[in-house]
C-alpha positions in Angstrom: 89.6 72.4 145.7 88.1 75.7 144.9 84.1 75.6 144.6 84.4 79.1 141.9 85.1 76.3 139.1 87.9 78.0 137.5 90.7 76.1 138.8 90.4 72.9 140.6 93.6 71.1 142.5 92.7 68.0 143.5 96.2 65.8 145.7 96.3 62.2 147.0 98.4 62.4 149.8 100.2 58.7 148.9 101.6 60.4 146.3 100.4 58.4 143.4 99.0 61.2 141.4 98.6 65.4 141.1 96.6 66.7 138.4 95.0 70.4 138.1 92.0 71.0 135.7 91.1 73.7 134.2 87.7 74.8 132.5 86.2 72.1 130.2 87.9 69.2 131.4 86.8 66.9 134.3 88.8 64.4 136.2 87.6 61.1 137.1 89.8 59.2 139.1 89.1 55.4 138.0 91.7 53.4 139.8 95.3 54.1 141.1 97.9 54.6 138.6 95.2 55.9 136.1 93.6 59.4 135.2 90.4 59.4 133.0 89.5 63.3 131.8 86.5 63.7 129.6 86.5 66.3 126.9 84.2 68.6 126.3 85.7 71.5 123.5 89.2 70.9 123.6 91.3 68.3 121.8 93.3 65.6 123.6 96.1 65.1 125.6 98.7 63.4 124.2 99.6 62.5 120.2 97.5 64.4 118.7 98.0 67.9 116.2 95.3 69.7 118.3 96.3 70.1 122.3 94.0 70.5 124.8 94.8 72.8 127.7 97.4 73.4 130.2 97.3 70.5 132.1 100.4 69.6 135.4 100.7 65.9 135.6 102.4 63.9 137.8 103.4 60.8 135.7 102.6 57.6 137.1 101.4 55.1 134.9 99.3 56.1 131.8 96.2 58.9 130.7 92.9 57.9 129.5 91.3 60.3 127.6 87.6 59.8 125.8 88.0 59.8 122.1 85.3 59.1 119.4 83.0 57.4 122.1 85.6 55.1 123.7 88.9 55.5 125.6 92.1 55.9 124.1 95.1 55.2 126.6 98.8 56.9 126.2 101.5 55.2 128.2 103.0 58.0 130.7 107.0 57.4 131.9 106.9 56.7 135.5 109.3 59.1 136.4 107.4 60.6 139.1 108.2 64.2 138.0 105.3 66.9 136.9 105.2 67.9 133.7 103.3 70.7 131.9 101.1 70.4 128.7 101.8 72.9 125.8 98.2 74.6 124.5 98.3 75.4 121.0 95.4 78.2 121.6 97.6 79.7 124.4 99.8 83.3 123.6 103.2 83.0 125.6 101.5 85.2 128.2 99.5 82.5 129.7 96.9 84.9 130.8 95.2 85.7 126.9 94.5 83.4 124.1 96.1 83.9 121.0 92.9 85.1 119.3 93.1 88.0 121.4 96.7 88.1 120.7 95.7 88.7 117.1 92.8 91.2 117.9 95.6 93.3 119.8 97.6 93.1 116.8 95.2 94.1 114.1 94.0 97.4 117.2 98.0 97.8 116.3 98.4 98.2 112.8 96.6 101.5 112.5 97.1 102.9 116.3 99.7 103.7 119.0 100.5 101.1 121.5 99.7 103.5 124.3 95.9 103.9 122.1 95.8 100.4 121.9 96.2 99.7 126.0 94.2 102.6 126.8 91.4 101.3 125.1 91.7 97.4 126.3 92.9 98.6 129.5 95.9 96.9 129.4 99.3 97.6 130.7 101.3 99.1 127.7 104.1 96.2 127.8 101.2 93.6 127.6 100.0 95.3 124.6 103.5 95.3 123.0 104.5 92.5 123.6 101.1 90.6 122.4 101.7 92.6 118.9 105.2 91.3 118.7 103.3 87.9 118.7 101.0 88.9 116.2 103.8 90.3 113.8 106.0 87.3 114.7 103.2 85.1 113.5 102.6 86.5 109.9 106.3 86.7 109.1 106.0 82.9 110.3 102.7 82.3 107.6 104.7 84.4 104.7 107.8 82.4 104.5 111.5 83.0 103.6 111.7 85.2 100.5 113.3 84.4 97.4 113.0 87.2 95.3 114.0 88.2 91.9 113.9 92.0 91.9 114.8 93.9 95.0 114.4 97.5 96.3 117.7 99.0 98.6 117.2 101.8 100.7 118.1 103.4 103.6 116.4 105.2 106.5 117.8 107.3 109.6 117.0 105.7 112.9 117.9 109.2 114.9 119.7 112.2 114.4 123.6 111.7 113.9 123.9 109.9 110.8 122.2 106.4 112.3 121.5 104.1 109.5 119.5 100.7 108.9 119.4 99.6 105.3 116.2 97.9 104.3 115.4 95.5 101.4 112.1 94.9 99.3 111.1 92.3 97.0 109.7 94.2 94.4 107.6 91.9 92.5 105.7 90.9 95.8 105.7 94.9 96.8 106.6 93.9 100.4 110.1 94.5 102.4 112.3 91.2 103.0 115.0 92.1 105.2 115.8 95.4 107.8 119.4 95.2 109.4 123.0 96.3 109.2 125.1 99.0 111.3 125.0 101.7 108.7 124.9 101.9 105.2 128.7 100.6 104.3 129.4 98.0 101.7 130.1 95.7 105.0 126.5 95.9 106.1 125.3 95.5 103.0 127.1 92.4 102.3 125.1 91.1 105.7 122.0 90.7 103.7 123.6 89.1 101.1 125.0 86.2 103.2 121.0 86.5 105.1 120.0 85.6 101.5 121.9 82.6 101.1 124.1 81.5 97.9 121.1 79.5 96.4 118.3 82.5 96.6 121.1 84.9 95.1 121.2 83.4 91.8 117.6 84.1 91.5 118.2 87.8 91.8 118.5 89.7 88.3 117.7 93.5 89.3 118.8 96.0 92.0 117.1 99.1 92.3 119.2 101.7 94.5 120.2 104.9 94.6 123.3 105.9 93.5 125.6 105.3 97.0 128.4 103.7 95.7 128.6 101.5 98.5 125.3 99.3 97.6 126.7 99.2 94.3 129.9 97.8 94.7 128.3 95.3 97.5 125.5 94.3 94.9 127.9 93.9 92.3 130.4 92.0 94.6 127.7 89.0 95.3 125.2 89.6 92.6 127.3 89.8 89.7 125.1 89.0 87.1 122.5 91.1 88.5 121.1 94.0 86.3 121.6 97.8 89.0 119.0 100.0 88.4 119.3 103.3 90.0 116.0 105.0 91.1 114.5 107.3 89.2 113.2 109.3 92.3 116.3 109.6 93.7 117.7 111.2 90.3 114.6 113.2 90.4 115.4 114.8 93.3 118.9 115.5 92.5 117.3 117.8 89.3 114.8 119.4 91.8 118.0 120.2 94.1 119.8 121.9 91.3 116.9 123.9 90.3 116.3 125.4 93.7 120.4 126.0 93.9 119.3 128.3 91.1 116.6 129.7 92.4 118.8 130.4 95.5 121.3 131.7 93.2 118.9 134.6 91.6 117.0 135.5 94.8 120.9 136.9 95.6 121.5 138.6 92.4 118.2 140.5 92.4 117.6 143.6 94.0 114.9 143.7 97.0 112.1 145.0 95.0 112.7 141.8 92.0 112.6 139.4 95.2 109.2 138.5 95.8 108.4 137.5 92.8 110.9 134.0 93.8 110.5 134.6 97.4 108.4 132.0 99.2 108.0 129.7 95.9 110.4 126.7 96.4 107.9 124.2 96.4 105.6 125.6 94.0 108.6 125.9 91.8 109.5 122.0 92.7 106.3 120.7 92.2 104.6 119.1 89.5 102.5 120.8 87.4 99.5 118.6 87.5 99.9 118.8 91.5 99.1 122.2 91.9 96.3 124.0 92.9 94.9 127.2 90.6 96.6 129.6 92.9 99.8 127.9 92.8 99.7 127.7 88.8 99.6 131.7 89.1 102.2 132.0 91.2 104.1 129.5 89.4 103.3 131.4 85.8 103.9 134.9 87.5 107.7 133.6 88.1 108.7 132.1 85.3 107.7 135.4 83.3 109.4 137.7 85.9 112.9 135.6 85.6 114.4 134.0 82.4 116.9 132.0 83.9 114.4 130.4 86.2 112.2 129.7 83.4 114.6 128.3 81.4 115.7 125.8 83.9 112.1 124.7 84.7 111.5 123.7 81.8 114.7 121.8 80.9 114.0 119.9 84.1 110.5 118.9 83.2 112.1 117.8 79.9 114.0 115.5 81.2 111.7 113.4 82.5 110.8 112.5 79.2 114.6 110.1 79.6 111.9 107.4 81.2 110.1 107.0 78.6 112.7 105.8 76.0 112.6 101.6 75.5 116.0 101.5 73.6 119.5 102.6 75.1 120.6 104.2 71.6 117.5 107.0 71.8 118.1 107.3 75.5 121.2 108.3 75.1 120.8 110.7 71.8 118.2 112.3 73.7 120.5 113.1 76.7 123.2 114.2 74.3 120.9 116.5 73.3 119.6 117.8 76.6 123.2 118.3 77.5 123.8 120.8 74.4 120.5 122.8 75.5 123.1 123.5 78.4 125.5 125.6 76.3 125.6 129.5 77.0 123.0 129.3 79.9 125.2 129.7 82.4 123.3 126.7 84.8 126.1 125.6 86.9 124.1 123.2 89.1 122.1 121.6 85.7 126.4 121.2 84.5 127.0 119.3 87.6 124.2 117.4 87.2 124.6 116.3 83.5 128.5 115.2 85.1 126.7 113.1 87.3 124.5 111.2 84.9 127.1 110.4 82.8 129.6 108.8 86.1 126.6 107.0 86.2 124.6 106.4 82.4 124.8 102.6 83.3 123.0 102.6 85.8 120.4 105.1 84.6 119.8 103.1 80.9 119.4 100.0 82.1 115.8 101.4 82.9 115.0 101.3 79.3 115.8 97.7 79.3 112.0 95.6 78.1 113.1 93.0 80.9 112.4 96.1 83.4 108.7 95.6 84.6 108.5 96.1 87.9 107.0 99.0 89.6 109.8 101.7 91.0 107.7 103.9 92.9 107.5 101.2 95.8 110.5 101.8 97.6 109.2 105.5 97.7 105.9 104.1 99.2 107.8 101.8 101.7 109.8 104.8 103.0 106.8 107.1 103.4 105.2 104.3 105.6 108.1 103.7 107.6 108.2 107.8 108.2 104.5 107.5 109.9 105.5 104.6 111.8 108.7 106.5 113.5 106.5 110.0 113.5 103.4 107.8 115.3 105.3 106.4 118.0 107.9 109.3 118.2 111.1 107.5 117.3 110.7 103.8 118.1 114.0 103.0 120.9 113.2 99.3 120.6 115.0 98.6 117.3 113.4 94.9 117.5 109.6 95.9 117.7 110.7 98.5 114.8 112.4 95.6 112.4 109.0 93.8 113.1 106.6 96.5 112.0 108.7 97.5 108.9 108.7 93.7 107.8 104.7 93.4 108.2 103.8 96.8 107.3 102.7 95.6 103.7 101.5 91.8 104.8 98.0 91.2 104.9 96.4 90.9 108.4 95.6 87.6 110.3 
């Protein structure tokens, strides 16, 4: 027996009982066979929701434990064997509570892991793997998702075209699933099966963007589904046709014409609203020193106005119509463009749909915070600790 009070080992050496305490309980050997502990904080032993602390017992007859002023008495096997005691308030690393399992968790959320152990003095495995708990945890209190719309996306793990598709539930702004090899109609139709027959039927919108294999996987299990494609993704594929034209007239012009487009891109790309005083200058400077520049500015902030339209029939006349302003303008990339729309109108109208009330720019968000988390911790290699954050990014802490 150690006289420090932290651990105390107490052997008969006929063998009839073993038992090691630690803090808060107290043996009192009553007669042989039998163990009597008192309690002081902790629940009891045996058979009840709350479990005291790790507790080694050799079994040889049966426990006494004090319970609401008397003794209650659980009949032990007599197997002779030791057997441990699980603690409910114990983390898998038997040397930290979970309480401090969940403070190392929450230190996670907004820091590195290497912060985190630096700070607590902790080894920097300890620290991850304690967070690992603390994600595991709320993914356990949040429960298997049914949802009803959903968000698909992808995102690059690392440089040569390394790909993880990951799914949001829209309605509950949080993502569901993270997985796959790639982004191929095969890995797609992983998270399908993940989902389940029953929780598919509940699905009635698919926001993507417009990779044909989600599509074709979406439509494949989903087929009664409503696919939406993302109107930030079409966005951008507007904002890359206008700076193929601004690319296009900063090698017609002459050196001296130049600088008026020259160090401009994202002034030009940006949004009116989002720029400063001196970028509205700029901006106005070069759209008065090039017509062709102008012109296609402001067909592309016109067609934003496609978003706004709650019937199919006006959404299309006004495309129509945007497509004619294309005539004798010689805007190959806003031609290619138009093409493109039209492969994919049906996708594109269904956003003017009045069943279509969920909020789109999420999956922008979601991708935005999944960018800090690989730029904080320099590309995550542990693609399990990196499914974990992505899934809890959005859950509230615990």
């Amino acid at each position: 027996m150690k006289k420090d009070g932290k651990i105390q080992r107490q052997e008969k050496r006929s063998g009839s009982w073993t038992n090691i305490i630690l803090p808060g309980l107290i043996r009192r050997p009553r007669y042989r066979g039998y163990l009597a502990m008192q309690r002081h904080v902790l629940s009891d032993l045996f058979g009840l929701k709350k479990r005291c602390a790790v507790v080694v017992v050799r079994c040889t007859g049966a426990i006494t434990t004090r319970r609401s002023g008397g003794y209650a008495t659980y009949p032990a096997q007599r197997c002779g064997k030791v057997k441990r005691e699980a603690s409910g308030w114990l983390s898998r690393n038997s040397f930290c509570t979970k309480m401090f399992a969940f403070f190392v968790g929450r230190r996670c959320r907004p820091m590195t892991i290497q912060d985190v152990a630096k700070e607590l003095k902790l080894d920097w495995h300890t620290v991850k793997e304690l967070d690992k708990q603390y994600m595991e945890k709320q993914l356990q209190r949040t429960g298997v998702p049914a949802p009803g719309a959903i968000g698909i996306d992808e995102i690059s793990l690392r440089k040569g075209h390394t790909y993880r598709i990951v799914v949001s539930d829209l309605e509950r702004k949080r993502p569901i699933w993270f997985g796959g090899k790639d982004r191929s109609e095969e890995s797609m139709d992983m998270f399908y099966e993940w989902l389940g027959q029953k929780k598919i039927k509940k699905v009635r919108l698919a926001v993507m963007d417009m990779w044909k294999a989600f599509e074709k996987s979406t439509r494949k299990n989903v087929p009664g589904a409503s696919i939406l494609y993302d109107k930030f993704h079409v966005m951008r594929h507007l904002g890359e046709a206008l700076d193929k034209i601004r690319k296009q007239e900063y090698a017609r012009l002459k050196e001296k014409d130049r600088s008026f487009i020259k160090g401009h891109k994202y002034t030009l790309l940006s949004n009116w609203e989002n720029l400063t005083i001196d970028g509205r200058k700029a901006l106005k400077k070069l759209l008065e020193a090039n017509k062709r520049i102008h012109i296609a500015y402001i067909l592309r902030e016109s067609f934003g106005q496609l978003w706004n339209y709650r019937s199919e029939g006006w959404a299309r006349r006004f495309f129509e119509n945007w497509k004619k302003s294309l005539k004798w303008q010689r805007l190959k990339p806003y031609e290619k463009f138009a093409e493109m729309i039209e492969r994919h109108w049906d996708g594109i109208a269904a956003y003017s749909k009045p069943e279509i009330i969920v909020s789109l720019g999420f999956v922008e968000e979601l991708n935005g915070k999944i960018r800090v988390i690989q730029r904080r911790a320099y590309r995550l290699r542990d693609e399990e600790y990196l499914h974990l954050k992505i899934l809890t990014c959005m859950l509230p802490e615990i």
